[in-house]
C-alpha positions in Angstrom: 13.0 57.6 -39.6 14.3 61.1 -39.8 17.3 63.2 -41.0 17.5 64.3 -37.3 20.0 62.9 -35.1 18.3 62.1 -31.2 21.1 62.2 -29.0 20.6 62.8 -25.2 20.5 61.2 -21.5 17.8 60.4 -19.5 18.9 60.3 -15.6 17.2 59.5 -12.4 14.5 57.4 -14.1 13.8 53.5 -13.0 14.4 51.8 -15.9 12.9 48.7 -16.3 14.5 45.7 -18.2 13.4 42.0 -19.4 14.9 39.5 -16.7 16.2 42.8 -14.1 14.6 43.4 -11.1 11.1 43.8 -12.5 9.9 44.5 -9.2 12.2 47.5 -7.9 14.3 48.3 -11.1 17.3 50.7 -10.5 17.4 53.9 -11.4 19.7 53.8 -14.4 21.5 56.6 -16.9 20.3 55.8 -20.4 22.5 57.1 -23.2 21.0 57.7 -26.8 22.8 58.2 -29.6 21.5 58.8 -33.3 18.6 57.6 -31.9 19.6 54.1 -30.8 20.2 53.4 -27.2 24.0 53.4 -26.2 24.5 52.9 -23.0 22.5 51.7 -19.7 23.9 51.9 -16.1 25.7 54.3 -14.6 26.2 58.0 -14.6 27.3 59.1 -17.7 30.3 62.0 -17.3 29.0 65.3 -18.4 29.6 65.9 -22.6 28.9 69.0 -24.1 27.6 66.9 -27.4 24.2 65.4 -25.8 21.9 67.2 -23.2 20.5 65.8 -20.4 17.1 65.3 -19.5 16.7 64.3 -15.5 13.2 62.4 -15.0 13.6 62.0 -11.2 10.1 60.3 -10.1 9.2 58.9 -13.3 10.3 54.9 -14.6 11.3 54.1 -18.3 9.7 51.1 -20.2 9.8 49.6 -23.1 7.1 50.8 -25.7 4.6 48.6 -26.2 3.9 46.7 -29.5 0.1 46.3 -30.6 0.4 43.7 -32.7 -2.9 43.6 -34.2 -5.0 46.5 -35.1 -7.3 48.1 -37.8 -7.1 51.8 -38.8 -10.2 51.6 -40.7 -12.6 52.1 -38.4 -11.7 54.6 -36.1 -14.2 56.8 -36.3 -16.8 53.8 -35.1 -15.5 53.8 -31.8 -18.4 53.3 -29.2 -20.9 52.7 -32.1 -21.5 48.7 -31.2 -22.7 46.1 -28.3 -24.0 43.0 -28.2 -23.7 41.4 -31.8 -21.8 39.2 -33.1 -18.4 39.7 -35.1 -20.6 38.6 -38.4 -23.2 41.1 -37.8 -20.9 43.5 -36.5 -18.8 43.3 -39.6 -21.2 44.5 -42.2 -20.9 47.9 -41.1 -17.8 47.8 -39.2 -16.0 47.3 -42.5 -18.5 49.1 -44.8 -17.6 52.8 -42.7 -14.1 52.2 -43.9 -14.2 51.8 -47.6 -14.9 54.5 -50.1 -13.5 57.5 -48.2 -12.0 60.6 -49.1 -8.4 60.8 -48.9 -8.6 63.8 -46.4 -11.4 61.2 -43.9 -8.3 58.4 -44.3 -5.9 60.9 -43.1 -7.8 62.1 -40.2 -9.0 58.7 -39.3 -5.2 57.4 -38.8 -4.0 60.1 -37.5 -6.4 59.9 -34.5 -6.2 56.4 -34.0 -2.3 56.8 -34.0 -2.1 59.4 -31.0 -4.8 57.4 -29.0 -1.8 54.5 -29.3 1.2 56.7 -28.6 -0.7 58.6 -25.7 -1.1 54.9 -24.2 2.3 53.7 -24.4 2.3 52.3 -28.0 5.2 52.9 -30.2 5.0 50.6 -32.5 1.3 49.4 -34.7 0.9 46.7 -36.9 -2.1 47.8 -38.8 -3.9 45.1 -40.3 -5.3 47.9 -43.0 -8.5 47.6 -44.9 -8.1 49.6 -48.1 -11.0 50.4 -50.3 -10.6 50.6 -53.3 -6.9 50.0 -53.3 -6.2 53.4 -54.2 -2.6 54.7 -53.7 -4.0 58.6 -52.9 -5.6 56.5 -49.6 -2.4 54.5 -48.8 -0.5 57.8 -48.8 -2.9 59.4 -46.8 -2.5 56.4 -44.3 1.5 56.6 -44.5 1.4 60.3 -44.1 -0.7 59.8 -41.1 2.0 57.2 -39.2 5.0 59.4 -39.9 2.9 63.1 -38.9 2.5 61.2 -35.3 6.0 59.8 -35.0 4.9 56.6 -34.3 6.3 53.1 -35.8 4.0 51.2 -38.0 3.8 47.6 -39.1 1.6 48.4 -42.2 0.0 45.6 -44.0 -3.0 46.0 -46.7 -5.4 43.1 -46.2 -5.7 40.8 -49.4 -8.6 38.7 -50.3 -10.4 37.0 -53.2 -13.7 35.6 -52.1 -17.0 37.5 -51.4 -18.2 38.1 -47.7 -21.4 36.0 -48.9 -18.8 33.1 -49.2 -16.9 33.6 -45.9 -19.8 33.1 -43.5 -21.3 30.0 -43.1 -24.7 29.3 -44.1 -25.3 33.0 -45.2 -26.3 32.0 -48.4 -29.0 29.4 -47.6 -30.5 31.2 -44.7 -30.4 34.4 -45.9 -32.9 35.6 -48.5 -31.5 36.0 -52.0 -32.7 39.8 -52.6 -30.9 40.7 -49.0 -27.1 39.0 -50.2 -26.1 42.6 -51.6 -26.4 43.3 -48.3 -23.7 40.6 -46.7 -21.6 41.2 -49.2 -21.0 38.8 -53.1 -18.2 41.2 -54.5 -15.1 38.8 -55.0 -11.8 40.7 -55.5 -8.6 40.0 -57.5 -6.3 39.0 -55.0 -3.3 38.6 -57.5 -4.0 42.6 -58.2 -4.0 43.3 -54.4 -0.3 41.9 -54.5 0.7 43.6 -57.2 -0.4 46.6 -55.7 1.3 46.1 -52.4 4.5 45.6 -54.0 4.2 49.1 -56.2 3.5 50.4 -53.2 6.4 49.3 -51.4 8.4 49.7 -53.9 7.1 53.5 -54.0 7.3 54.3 -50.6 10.1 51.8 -48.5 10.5 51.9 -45.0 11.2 55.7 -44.7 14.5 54.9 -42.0 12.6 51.7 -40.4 9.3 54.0 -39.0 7.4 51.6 -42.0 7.7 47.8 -41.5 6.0 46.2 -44.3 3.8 42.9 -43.8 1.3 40.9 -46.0 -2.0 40.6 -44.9 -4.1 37.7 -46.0 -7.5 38.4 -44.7 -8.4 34.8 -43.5 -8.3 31.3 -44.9 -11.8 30.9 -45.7 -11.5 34.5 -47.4 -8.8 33.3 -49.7 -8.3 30.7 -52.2 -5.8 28.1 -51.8 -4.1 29.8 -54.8 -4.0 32.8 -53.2 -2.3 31.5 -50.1 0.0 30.4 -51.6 0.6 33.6 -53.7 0.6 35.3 -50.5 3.0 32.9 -49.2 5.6 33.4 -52.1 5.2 37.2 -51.5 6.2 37.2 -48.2 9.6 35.0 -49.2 10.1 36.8 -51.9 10.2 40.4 -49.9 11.3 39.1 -47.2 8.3 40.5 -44.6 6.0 39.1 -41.8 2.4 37.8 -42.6 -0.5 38.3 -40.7 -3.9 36.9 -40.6 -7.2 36.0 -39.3 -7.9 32.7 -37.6 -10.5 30.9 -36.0 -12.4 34.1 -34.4 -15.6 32.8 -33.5 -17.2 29.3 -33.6 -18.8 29.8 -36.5 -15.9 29.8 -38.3 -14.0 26.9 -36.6 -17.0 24.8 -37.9 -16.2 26.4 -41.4 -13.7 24.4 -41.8 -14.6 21.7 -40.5 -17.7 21.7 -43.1 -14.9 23.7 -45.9 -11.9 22.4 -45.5 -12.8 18.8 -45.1 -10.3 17.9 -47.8 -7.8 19.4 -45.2 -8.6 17.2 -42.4 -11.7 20.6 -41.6 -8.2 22.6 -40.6 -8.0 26.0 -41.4 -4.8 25.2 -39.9 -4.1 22.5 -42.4 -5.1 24.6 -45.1 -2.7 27.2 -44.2 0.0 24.9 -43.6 -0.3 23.1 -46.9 -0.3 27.2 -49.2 3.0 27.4 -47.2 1.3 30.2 -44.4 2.9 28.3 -41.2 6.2 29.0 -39.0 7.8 31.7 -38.2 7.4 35.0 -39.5 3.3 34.1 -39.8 1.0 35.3 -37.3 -2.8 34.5 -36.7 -4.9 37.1 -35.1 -7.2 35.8 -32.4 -6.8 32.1 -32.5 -10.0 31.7 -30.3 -10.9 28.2 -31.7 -8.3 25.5 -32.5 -8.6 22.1 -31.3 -5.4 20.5 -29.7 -4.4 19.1 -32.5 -4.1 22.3 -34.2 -2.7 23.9 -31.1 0.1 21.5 -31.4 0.8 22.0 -34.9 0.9 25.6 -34.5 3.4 25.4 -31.6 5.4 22.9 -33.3 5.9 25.2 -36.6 7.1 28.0 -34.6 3.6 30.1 -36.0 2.9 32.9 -33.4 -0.7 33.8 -32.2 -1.1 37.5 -31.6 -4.5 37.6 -29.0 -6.6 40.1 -29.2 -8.7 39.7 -26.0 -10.9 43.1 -25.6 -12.6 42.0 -29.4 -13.1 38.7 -28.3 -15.3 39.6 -24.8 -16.9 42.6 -26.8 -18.0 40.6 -29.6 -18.9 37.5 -28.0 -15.8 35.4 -29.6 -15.5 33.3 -26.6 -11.8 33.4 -24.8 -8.8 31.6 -26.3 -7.0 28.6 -24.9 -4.4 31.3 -22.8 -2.9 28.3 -21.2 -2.2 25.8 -23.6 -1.1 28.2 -25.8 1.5 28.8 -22.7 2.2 25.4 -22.1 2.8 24.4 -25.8 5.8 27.1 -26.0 3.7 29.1 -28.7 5.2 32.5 -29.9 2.3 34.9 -28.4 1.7 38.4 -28.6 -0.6 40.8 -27.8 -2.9 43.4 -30.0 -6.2 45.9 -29.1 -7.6 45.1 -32.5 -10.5 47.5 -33.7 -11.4 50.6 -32.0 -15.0 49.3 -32.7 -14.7 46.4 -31.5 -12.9 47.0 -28.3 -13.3 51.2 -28.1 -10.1 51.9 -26.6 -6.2 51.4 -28.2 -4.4 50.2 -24.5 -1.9 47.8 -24.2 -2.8 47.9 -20.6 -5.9 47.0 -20.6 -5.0 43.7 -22.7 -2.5 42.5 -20.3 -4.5 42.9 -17.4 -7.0 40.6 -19.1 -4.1 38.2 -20.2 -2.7 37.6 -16.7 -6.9 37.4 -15.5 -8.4 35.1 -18.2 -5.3 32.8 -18.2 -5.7 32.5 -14.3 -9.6 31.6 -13.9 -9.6 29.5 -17.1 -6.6 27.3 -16.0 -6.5 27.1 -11.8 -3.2 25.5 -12.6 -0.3 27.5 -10.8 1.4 28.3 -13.7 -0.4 31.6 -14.5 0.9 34.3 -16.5 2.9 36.8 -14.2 3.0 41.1 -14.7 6.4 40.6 -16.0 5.7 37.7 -18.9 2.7 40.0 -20.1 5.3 42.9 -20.1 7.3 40.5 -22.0 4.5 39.9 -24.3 3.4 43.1 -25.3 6.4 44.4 -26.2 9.5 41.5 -27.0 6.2 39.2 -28.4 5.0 41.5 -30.7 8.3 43.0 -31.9 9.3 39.1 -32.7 6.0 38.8 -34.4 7.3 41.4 -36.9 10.8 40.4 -36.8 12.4 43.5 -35.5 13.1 42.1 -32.1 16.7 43.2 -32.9 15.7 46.5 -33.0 12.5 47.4 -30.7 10.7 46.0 -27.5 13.7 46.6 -25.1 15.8 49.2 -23.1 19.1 47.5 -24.1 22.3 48.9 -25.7 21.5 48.4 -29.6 18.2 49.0 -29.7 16.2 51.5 -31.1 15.3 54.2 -28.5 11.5 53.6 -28.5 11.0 54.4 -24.9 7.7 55.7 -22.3 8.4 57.6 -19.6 5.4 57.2 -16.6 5.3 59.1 -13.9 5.7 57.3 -10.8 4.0 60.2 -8.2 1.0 59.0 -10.3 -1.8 57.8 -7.5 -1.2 54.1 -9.7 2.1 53.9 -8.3 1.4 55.1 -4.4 3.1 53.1 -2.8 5.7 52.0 -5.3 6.0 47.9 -4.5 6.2 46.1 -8.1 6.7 47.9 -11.2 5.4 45.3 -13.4 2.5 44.6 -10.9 1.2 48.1 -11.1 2.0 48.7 -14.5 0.1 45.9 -15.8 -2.7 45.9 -12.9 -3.2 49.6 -11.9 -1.4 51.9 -14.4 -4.3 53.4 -16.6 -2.5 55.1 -19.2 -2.9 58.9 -16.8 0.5 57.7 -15.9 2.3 58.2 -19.4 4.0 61.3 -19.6 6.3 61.3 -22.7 7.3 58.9 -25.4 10.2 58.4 -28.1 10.4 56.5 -31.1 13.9 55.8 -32.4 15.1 58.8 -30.0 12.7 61.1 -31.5 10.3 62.9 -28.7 6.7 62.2 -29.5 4.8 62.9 -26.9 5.5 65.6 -23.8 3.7 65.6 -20.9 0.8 63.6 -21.9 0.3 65.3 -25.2 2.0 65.3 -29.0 4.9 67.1 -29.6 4.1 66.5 -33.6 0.3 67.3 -34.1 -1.8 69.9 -32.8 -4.6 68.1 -31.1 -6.9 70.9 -30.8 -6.9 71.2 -34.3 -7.2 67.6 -35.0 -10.1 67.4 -32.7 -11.6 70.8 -34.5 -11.4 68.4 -37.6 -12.7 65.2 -35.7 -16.0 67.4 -35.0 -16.7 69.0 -38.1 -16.7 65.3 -39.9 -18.1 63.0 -37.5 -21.8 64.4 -38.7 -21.7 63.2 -41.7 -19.9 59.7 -40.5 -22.7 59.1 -37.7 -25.2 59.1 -41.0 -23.3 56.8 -42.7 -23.0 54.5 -39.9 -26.3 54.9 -38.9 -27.7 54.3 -42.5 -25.3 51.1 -42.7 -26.8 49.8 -39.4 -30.4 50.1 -40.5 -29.0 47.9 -43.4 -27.4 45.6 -41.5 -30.8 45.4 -39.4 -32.9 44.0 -41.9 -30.7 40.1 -42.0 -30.6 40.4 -38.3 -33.0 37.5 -37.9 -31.1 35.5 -40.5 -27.6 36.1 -38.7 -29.3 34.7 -35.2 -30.7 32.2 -36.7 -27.2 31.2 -38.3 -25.8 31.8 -34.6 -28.4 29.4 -33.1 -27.2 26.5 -35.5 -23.7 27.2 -34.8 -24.3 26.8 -31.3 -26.4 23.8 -31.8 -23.3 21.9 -33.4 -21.7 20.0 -30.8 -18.2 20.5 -30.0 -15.4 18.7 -28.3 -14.2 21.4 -26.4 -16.1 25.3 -25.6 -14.3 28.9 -25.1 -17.5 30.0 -23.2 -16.6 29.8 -19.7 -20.4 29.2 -18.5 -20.9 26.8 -21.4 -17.4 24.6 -19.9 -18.6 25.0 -16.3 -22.1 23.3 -17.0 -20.7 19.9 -18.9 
């Protein structure tokens, strides 16, 4: 990540490990060395070639991994309620594109220390480029390494119109308004060449970028470009990522779509290649059993993105038969739009909550297997669980440091408990990505935040126009999109994520 070499000790800290004592974890010598973890356990003799940091009072964790996020609409955080991802999308995704390079920059860079403030050290940023313009990527690179933080960067590639992508838009919405929704198709073959200049350009600047493919969704792509996608990712040898089954609407997509493929995004997928390991879907809200099964079987992993779903309606995902089929989960915030805040915390509260009132089976998710999840899950996601999502000799030293005087932790009974039930974030005092210190006592040791917020302030004016400009647009197919909500929910399902809906049958 850097020429620097990060070599020092951490002592008197609890340090917390997969499968230890996640309740009352030891206090533990850490040893890094070139910014990899060397040693765990005890004292380490005094050595005149690494200094020693003592964090008596304060427990070491793993950093988190969000493994599913979108740097494009930062600025939009707190702008939404109460619509519908559809409705929400037309100007959640129209405030990111045709930015200036210096707006891309700033955008990133504040969405990147909200993550690292909270515990996150590594993003996969599912990033919505437009136009695909290699001033904006580099403004989005140089945003990731000015924080420190690690970055799973993928550019989202698609080749069919936003017209074509939600269902009935084109029959219940009036002609004149489609501008509005969206009938621009893209090249998605360009897209892919572009990625690969790009990574070509850039590489992985010492492992802080982890490139990924991004197909936006099936029903966004072709079945040529699936497959394209799906030769890209063998051919570079990175992780895909992707969109499925958000909302109802677009389970019954395929079903009306993809009828050739059994009315299976999953199918549909699976046949362009896009299934096992190294893919993940975002979300995952709607898949019948069937589909659950086949995704479990193939080894595909679901990263869930529960805030997005409850914000915008989505329904909640089928936690525990996800669980019970073995399926490689992970965990993501997703938008800042669409679920305001960038906490790993806040998701695995809801995991081990949603999975227990939707299931009253005994086999709920514990503190510990969300701990797992939001860290191991998401590293494996990416295939770097070699590297990050533990505090074990070998790995890279991505490490949070909370402080345990905190009032979360008064009294001190379960570390994993109180991390995942009452620690806030308040509790995060300083973080390290491969060894490198990126945040000291709550703030970045790499970016001067008054500055950035100096920036933040003088640019939001002209943002809040925008957005409120694009609303008033999005306003005037309001009716249409309830009325394409009201059909959906007319169609009649064998199974419901609503848990009102499920209690009533």
């Amino acid at each position: 990540m850097t020429a620097e070499k990060h070599s020092f000790v951490i002592e008197g800290a609890r340090v917390y490990r997969h499968g230890g004592d996640t309740d009352n974890p030891p206090v533990q010598s850490v040893l890094v060395r070139d910014g990899r973890i060397a040693h765990v356990g005890d004292a380490i003799p005094s050595s005149n070639d690494v200094r020693r940091l003592a964090l008596d009072g304060h427990m070491l964790v793993p950093g988190f991994v969000n493994g599913h996020y979108h740097s494009h609409d930062v600025l939009a955080k707190g702008m939404f309620e109460t619509m519908s991802l559809e409705r929400w999308g037309l100007i959640a995704g129209a405030i990111g594109s045709d930015r200036t390079a210096e707006e891309v920059l700033l955008r990133t860079t504040v969405g990147a220390i909200e993550c690292v403030r909270n515990g996150i050290t590594t993003i996969q940023d599912f990033l919505n480029l437009a136009p695909y313009d290699p001033e904006l990527l580099d403004a989005v690179i140089s945003a990731y390494r000015s924080v420190g933080v690690r970055v799973i960067l993928g550019v989202t590639v698609r080749d069919k119109s936003q017209l074509d992508t939600i269902l009935w838009a084109d029959e219940m919405i009036p002609p004149e308004q489609h501008a509005i929704v969206g009938t621009r198709a893209s090249n998605g073959l360009s897209q892919l060449a572009f990625i690969a200049e790009q990574k070509k350009r850039h590489g992985d600047y010492g492992g802080q970028v982890i490139w990924a493919v991004n197909p936006s969704a099936p029903q966004r792509c072709s079945f040529d470009l699936l497959k394209a996608a799906n030769a890209f990712r063998k051919e570079h040898g990175i992780p895909v990522y992707t969109h499925v089954y958000e909302t109802r609407l677009q389970r019954i997509f395929a079903q009306e779509k993809l009828a050739e493929f059994g009315g299976s995004a999953i199918n549909y997928m699976e046949a362009a290649g896009l299934v096992g390991p190294g893919v993940t879907i975002a979300h995952g809200v709607w898949p019948d059993a069937d589909e659950i099964a086949k995704i479990a079987d193939t080894g595909t992993g679901v990263v869930l993105n529960i805030l997005s779903n409850l914000k915008l309606r989505s329904g909640v995902a089928p936690l525990s038969d996800y669980r019970r089929r073995g399926v490689n989960l992970s965990l993501g915030c997703d938008n800042c739009s669409c679920s305001d805040v960038q906490s790993m915390l806040q998701v695995m509260k809801l995991f081990c909550l949603l999975a227990g009132i939707s299931d009253p089976a005994p086999e709920r998710p514990t503190a510990a297997e969300a701990i797992s999840l939001a860290t191991r899950g998401g590293a494996k996601a990416a295939g770097i669980e070699d590297k990050v999502g533990a505090i074990e000799p070998g790995m890279q030293a991505d490490l949070v440091a909370y402080d345990t005087t905190h009032p979360a932790w008064r009294p001190f009974n379960s570390a994993a408990r109180q991390l995942v039930f009452a620690e806030t974030g308040l509790g995060v005092r300083h973080v390290w990505v491969g060894g490198r210190q990126i945040v000291a006592d709550g703030r970045s040791t790499l970016v001067d935040e008054t500055q950035l917020v100096r920036r933040l302030n003088e640019t939001m004016p002209g943002v809040r126009r925008d957005l409120d400009a694009l609303s008033a647009n999005a306003d005037k197919v309001e009716s249409a999109f309830q009325a394409i909500q009201a059909r959906a929910f007319k169609r009649p399902m064998l199974y419901d994520r609503y848990l009102a809906h499920a209690s009533r049958k």
